[in-house]
NUKEVO-834340 format. One line per field, with one value per residue: residue number from 1; x, y, z of N, C-alpha, C in turn. Coordinates in steps of 0.2 Angstrom, whole numbers, always signed. Layout:
N
resi c(NUM; ...) .
n.xx c(X; ...) .
n.yy c(Y; ...) .
n.zz c(Z; ...) .
ca.xx c(X; ...) .
ca.yy c(Y; ...) .
ca.zz c(Z; ...) .
c.xx c(X; ...) .
c.yy c(Y; ...) .
c.zz c(Z; ...) .
//
This chain:
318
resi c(1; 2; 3; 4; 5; 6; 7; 8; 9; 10; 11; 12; 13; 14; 15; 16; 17; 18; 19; 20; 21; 22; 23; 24; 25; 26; 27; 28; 29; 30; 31; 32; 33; 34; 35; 36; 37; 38; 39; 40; 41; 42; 43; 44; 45; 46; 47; 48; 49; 50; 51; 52; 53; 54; 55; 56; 57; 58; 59; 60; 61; 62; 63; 64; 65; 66; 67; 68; 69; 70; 71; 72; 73; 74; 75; 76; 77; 78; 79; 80; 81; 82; 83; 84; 85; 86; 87; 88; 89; 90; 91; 92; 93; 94; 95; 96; 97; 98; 99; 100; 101; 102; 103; 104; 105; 106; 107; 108; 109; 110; 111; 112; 113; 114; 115; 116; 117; 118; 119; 120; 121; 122; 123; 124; 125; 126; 127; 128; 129; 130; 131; 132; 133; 134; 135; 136; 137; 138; 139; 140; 141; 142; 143; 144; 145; 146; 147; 148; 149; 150; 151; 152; 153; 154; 155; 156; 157; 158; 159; 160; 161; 162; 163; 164; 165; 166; 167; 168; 169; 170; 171; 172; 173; 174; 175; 176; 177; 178; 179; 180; 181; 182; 183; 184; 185; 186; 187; 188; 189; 190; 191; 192; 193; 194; 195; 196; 197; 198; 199; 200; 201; 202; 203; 204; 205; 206; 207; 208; 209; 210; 211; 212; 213; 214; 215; 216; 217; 218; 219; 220; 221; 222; 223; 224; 225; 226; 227; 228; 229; 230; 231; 232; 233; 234; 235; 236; 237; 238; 239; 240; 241; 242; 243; 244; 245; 246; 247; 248; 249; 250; 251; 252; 253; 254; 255; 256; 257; 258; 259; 260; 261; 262; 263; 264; 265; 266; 267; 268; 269; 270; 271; 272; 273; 274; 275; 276; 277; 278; 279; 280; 281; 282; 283; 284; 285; 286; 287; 288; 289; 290; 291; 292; 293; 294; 295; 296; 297; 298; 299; 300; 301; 302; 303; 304; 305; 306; 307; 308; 309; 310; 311; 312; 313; 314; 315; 316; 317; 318) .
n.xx c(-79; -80; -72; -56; -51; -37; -23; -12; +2; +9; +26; +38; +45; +47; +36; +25; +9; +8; +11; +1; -10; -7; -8; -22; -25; -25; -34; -48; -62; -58; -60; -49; -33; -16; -6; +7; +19; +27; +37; +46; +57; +72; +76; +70; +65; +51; +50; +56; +50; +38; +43; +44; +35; +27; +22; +25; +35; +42; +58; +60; +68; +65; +73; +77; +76; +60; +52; +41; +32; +39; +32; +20; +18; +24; +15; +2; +7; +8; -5; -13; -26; -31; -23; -14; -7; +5; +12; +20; +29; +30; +24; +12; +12; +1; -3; +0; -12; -22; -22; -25; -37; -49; -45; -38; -29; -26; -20; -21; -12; -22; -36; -44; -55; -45; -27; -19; -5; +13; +19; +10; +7; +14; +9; -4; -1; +4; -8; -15; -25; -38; -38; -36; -31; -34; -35; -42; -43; -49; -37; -31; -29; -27; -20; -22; -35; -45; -62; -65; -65; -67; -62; -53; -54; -43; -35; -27; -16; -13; +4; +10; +22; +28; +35; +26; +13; +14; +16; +7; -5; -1; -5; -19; -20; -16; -28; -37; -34; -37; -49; -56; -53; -58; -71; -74; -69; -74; -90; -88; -90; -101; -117; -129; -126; -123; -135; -143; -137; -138; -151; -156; -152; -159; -174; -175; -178; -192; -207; -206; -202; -199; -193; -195; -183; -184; -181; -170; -166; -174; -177; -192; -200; -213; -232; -239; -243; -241; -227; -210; -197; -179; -167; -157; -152; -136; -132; -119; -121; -125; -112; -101; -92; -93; -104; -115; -124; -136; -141; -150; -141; -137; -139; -132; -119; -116; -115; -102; -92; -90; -87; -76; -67; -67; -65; -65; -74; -88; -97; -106; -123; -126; -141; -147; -142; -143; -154; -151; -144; -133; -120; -113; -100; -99; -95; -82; -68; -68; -78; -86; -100; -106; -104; -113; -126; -129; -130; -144; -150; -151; -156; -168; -172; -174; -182; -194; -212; -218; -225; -218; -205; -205; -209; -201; -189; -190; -194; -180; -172; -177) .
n.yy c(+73; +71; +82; +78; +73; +83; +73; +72; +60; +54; +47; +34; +23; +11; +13; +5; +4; +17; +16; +7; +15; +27; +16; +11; +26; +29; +22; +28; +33; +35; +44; +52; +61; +60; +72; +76; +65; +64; +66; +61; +57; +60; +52; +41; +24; +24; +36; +36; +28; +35; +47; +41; +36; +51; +56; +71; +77; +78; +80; +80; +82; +74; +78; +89; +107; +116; +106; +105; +115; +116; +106; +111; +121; +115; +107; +113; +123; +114; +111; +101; +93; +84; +72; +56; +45; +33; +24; +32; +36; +46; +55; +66; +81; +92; +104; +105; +95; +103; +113; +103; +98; +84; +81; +70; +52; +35; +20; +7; -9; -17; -22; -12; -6; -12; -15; -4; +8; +2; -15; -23; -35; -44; -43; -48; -63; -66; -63; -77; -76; -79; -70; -55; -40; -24; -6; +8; +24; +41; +53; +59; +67; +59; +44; +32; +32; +37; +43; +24; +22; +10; -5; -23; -40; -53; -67; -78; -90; -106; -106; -98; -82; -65; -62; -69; -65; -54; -50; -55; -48; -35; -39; -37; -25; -15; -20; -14; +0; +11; +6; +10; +24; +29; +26; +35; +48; +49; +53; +67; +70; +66; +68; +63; +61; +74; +81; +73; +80; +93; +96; +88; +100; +111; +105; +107; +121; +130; +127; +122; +113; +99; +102; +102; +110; +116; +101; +99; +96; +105; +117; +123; +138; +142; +141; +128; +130; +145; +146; +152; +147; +144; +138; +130; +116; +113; +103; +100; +107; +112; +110; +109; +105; +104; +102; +112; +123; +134; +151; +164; +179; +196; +205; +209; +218; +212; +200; +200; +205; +193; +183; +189; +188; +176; +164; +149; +145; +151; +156; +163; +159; +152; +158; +157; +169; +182; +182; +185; +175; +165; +155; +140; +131; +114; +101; +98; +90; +100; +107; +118; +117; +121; +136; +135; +128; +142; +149; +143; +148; +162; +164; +159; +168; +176; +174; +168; +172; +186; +184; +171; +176; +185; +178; +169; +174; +184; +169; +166; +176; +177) .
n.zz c(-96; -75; -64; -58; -41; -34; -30; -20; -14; +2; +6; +12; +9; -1; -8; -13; -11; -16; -27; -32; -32; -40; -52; -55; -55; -69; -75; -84; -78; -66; -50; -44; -48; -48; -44; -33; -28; -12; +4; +16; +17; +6; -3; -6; -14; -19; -23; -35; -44; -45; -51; -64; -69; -73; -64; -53; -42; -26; -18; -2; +15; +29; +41; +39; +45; +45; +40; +40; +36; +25; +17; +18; +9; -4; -7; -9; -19; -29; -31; -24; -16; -8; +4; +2; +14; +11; +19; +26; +37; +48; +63; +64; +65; +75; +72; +56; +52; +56; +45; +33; +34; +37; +25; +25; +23; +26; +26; +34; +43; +47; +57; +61; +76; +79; +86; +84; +80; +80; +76; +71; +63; +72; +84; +81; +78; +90; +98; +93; +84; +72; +60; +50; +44; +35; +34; +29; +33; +39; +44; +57; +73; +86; +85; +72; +74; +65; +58; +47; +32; +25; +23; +23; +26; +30; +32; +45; +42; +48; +52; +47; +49; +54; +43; +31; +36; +35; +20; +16; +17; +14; -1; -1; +3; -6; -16; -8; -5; -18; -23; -10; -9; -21; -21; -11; -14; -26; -24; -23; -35; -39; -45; -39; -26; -23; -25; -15; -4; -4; -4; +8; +18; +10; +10; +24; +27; +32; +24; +12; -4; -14; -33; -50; -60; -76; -77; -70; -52; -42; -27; -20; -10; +0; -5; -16; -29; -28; -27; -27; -33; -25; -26; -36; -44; -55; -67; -74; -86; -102; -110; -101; -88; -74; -56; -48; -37; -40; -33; -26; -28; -23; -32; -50; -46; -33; -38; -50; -43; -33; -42; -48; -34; -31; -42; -43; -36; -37; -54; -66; -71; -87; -95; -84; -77; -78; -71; -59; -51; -45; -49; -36; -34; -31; -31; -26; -16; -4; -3; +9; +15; +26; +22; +11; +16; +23; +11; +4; +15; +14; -1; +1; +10; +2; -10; +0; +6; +11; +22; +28; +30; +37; +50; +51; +54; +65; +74; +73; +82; +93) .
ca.xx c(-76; -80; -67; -53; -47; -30; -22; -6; +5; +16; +29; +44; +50; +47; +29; +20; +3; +8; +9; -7; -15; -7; -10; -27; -29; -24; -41; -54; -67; -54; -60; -42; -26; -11; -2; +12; +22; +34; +37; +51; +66; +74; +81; +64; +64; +46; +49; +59; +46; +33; +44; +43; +27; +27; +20; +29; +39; +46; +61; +59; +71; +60; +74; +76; +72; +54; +52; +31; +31; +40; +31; +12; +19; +24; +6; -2; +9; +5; -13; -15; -33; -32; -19; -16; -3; +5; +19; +23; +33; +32; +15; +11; +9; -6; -7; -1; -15; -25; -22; -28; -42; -53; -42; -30; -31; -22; -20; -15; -10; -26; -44; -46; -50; -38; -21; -16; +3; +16; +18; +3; +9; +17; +1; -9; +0; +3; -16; -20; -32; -37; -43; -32; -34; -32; -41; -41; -47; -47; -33; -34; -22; -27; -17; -25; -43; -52; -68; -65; -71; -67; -57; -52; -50; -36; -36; -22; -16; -5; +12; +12; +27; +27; +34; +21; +5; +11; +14; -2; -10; +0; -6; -25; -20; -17; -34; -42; -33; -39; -56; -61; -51; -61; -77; -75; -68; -81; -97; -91; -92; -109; -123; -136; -124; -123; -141; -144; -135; -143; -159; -156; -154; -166; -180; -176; -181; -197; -210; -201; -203; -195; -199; -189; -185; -181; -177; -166; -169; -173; -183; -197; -203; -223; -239; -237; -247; -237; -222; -203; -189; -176; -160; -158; -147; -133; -127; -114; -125; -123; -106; -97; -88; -94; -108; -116; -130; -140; -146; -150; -139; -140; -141; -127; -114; -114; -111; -99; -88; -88; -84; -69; -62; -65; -68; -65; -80; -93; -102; -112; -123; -130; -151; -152; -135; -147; -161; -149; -145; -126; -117; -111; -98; -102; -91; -76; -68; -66; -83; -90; -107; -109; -108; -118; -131; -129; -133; -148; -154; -151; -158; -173; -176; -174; -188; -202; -216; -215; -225; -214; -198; -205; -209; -194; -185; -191; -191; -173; -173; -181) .
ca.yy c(+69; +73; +84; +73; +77; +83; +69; +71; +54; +53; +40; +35; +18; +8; +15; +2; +8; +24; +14; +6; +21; +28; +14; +13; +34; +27; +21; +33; +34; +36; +51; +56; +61; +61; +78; +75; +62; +68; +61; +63; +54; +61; +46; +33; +22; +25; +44; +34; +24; +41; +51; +37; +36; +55; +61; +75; +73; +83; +77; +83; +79; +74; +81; +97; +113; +120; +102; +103; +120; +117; +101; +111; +125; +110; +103; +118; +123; +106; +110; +94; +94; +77; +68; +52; +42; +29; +22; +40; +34; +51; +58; +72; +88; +94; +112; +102; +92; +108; +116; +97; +94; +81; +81; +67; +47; +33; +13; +4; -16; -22; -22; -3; +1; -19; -14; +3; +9; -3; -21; -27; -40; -47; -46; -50; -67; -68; -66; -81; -72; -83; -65; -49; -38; -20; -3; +14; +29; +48; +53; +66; +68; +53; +40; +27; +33; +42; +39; +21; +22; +1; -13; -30; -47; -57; -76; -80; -95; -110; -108; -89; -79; -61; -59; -72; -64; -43; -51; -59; -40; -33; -38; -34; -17; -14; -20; -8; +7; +12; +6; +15; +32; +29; +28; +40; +55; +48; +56; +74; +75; +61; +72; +60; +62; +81; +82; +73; +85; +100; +93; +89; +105; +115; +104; +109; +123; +130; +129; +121; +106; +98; +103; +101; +121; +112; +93; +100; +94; +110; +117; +130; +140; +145; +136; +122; +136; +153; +146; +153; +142; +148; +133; +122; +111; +114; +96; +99; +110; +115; +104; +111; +97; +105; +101; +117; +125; +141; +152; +170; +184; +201; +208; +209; +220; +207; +194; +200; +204; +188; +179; +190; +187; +169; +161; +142; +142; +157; +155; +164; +153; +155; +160; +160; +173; +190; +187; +186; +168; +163; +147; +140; +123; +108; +95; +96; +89; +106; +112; +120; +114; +128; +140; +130; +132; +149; +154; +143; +151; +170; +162; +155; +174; +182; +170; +169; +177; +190; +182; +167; +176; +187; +174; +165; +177; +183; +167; +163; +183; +176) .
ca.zz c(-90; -71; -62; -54; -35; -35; -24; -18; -9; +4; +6; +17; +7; -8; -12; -16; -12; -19; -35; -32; -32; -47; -58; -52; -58; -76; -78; -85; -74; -57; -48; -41; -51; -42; -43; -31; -22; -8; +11; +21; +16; -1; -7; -6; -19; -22; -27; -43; -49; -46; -59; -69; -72; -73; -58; -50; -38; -23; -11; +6; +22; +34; +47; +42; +48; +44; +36; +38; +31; +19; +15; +15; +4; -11; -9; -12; -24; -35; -33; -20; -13; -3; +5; +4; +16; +7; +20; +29; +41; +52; +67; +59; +71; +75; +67; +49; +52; +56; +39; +31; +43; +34; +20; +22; +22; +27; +26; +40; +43; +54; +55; +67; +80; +83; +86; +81; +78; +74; +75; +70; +61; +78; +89; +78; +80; +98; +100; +92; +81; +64; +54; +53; +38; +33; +35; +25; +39; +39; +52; +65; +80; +90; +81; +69; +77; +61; +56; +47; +24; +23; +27; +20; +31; +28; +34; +48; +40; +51; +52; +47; +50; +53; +36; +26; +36; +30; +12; +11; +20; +8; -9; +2; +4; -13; -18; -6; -4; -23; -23; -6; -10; -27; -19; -6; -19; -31; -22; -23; -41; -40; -46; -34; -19; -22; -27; -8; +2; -7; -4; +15; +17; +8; +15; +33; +28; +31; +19; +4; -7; -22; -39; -54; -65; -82; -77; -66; -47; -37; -21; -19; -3; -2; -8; -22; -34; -29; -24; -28; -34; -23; -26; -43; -46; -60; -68; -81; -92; -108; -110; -94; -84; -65; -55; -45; -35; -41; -29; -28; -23; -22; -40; -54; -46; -30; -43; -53; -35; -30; -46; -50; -29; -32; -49; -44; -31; -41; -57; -68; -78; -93; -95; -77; -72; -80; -64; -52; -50; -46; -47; -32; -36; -25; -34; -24; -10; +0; -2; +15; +17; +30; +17; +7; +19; +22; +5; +5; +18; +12; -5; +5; +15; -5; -11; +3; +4; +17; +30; +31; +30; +42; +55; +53; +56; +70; +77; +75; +85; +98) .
c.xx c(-77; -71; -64; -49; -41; -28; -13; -4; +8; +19; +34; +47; +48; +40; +27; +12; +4; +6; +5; -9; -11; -7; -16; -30; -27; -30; -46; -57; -64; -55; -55; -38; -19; -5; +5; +12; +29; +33; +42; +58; +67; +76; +78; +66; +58; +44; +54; +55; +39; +35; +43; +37; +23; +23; +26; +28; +43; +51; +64; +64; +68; +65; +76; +72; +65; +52; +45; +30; +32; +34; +22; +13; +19; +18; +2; +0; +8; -5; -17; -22; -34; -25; -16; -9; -2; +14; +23; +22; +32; +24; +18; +7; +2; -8; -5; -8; -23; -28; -25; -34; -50; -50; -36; -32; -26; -24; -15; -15; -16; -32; -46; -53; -46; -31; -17; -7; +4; +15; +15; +4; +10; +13; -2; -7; +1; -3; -18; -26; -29; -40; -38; -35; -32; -37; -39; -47; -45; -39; -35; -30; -22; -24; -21; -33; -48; -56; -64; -68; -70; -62; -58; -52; -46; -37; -27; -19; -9; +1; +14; +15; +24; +29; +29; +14; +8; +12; +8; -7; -8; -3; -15; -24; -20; -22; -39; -41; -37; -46; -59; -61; -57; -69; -78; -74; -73; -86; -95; -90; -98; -113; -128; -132; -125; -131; -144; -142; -136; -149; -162; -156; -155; -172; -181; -177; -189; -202; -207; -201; -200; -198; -194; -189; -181; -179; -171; -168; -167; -178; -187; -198; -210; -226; -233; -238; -243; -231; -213; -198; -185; -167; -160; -152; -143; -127; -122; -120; -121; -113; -101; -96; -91; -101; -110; -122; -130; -142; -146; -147; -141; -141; -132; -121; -109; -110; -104; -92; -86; -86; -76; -65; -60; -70; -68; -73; -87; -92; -105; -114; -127; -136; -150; -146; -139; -152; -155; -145; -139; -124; -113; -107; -99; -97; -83; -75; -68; -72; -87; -95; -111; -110; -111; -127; -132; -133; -141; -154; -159; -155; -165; -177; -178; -183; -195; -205; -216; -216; -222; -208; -199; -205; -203; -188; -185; -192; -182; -169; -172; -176) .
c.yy c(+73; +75; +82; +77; +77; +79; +69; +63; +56; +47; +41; +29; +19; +11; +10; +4; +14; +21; +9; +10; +24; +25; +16; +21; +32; +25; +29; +35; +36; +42; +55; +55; +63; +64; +78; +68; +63; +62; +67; +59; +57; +57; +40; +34; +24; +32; +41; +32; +31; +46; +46; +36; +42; +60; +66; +73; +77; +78; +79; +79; +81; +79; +86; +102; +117; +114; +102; +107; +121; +111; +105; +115; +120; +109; +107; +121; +120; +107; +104; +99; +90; +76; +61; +47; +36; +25; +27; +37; +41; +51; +65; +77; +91; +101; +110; +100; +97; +113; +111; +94; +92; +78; +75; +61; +45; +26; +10; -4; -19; -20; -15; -5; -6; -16; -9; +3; +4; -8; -24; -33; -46; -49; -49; -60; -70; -68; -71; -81; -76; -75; -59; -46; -30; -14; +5; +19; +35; +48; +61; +65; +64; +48; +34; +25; +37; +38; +32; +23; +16; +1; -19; -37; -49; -64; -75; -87; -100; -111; -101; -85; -72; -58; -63; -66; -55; -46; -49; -51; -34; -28; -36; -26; -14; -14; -15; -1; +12; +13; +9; +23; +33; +31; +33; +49; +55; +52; +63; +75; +70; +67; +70; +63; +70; +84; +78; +77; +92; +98; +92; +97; +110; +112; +104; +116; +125; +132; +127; +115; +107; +99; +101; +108; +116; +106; +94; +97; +102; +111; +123; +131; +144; +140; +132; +127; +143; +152; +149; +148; +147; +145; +130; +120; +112; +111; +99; +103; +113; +116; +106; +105; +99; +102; +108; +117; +133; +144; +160; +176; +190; +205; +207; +212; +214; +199; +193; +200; +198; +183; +179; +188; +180; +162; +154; +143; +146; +155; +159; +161; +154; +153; +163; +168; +181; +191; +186; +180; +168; +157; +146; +132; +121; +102; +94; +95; +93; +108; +113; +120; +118; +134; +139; +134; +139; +153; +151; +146; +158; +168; +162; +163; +178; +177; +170; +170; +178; +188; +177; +167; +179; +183; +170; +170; +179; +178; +164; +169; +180; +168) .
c.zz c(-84; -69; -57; -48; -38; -29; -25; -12; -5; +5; +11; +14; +1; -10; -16; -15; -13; -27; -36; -35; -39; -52; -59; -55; -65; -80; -80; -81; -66; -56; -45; -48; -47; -45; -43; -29; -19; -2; +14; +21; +8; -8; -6; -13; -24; -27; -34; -47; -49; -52; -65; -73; -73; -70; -56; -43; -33; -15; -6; +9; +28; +41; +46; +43; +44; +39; +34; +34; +26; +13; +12; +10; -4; -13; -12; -18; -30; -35; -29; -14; -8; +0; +5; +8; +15; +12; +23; +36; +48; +55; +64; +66; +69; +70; +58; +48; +51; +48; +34; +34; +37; +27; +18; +25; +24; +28; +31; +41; +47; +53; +61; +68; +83; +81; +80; +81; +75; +77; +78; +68; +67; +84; +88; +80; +86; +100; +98; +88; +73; +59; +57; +45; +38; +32; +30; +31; +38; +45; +54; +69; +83; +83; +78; +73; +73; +60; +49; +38; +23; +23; +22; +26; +28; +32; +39; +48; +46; +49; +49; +52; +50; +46; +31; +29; +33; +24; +13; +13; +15; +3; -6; +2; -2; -17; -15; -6; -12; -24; -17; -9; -15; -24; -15; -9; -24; -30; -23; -31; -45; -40; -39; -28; -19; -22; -18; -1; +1; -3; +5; +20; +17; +11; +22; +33; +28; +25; +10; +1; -14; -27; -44; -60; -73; -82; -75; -59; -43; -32; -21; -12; -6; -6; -17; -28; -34; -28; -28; -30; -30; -23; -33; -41; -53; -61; -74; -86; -96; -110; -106; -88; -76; -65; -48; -44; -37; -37; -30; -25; -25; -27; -44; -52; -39; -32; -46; -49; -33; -35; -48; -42; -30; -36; -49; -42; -36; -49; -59; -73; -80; -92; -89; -74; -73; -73; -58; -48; -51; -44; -44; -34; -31; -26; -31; -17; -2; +2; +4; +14; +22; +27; +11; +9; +23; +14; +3; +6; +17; +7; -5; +8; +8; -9; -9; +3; +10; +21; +32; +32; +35; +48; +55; +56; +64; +75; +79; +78; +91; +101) .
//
């Protein structure tokens, strides 16, 4: 089975879209497992029905002293990769945000970027609007302004009340919240998606084309005929659950260095780990793409043939 984000919740009430989302990870194939559910009140309901279901469970007071710090230490401590805002009643300070940055989600009552904050439910009728609906966004410091992963519409139906139109937005929220997160934590442990942002950038570089090194999906630098592998691709081989990139570092003592400082991320895999070849993981939500491509490129200068490493080099000098 593919390896499931660690996705921690936050709450502030009754957590019903918390308990979407962990029914929702009950299924087999859900690429998240939900770790933790904390917040900022101690005594939400929602943290009863999270033991219940046998999530761990941390209960924070949002008004005490050193509440964020203490809130990013738990997270970390439970192993939470994601975030997912599930009814977090609290704006979250910018250097929290800083230490999650990219890392944390949220559903909100309306179609974004229409009527941010609160009472949406309230506008949404004062304007006369026949369509309102429900949206799932990254956050970031501007409020109910991240990038956007999908939405739902919802119908404005006559004679709707502010509490009939958040029902019916609601039980919509509930159907989306799960199926986007799903799709959106899906992709980092999709072979094709990972096998497409490898591939982007390795063929920027010069001189490089796709080949396959064993029915693997890898890239070469130099002629079709002399040319180097210098990246593969490494899907779940020889029955290991990750998905990784091979590429080539500096010999066996540089390897062995970087696996023991950091054995989540480093790799050595079997055949190829004797020429030099170390496993770089790619399947997770965190993976930095800059040093991704950084080691291509180092990969890319080890491979070349001299006169293309030389010249690139010197252009990128110059």
């Amino acid at each position: 089975m593919p390896r499931r984000t660690r996705l921690a919740i936050l709450i502030s009430g009754r957590g019903s879209n918390m308990a979407a989302l962990i029914y929702a990870a009950k299924a087999e194939d859900c690429p998240y497992e939900p770790v933790l559910v904390s917040g900022n009140k101690p005594d939400a309901p929602g943290l009863d029905l999270a033991e219940a279901e046998g999530v761990a469970v941390e209960r924070l007071d949002g008004k005490a002293t050193g509440f964020w710090e203490t809130l990013h230490e738990k997270l970390k401590a439970h192993g939470a990769e994601m975030i997912a805002l599930a009814g977090f009643m609290r704006i979250i300070p910018r250097d929290f945000l800083e230490k999650w940055d990219g890392k944390i989600v949220n559903i909100h009552p309306s179609l974004l970027p229409k009527h941010k904050g609160i009472g949406v439910h309230e506008a949404v009728l004062e304007a006369g609007e026949k369509v309102t609906g429900a949206s799932v966004h990254k956050v970031i410091p501007k409020l109910d302004s991240g990038n956007i992963l999908g939405q739902v519409e919802v119908a404005v139906m006559p004679g709707d009340t502010v509490e009939t139109l958040a029902d019916r937005v609601l039980i919509a929220e509930h159907q989306l919240y799960p199926k986007v997160l799903s799709d959106y934590l899906g992709r980092f442990s999709d072979p094709e998606w990972l096998t497409e942002q490898v591939a982007q950038r390795a063929l920027a570089l010069p001189e490089t084309l796709a080949k396959t090194s064993h029915g693997s999906p890898a890239w070469r630098v130099g002629s079709k005929s002399s040319g180097k592998f210098f990246a593969i691709m490494w899907i779940r081989h020889h029955g290991e659950d990750h998905v990784g990139l091979l590429v080539k570092c500096a010999g066996q003592d540089e390897m062995a260095g970087l696996i023991e400082a950091d054995p989540d991320l480093y790799f050595r895999p079997q055949y190829y780990g004797p020429s030099n070849w170390i496993g770089i993981r790619i399947d997770r939500p965190d993976t930095d793409w800059e040093h991704i491509e950084s080691w291509l490129y180092r990969s890319w200068v080890e491979c070349a043939p001299a006169r293309v490493a030389k010249l690139h080099k010197a252009a990128a000098e110059f």
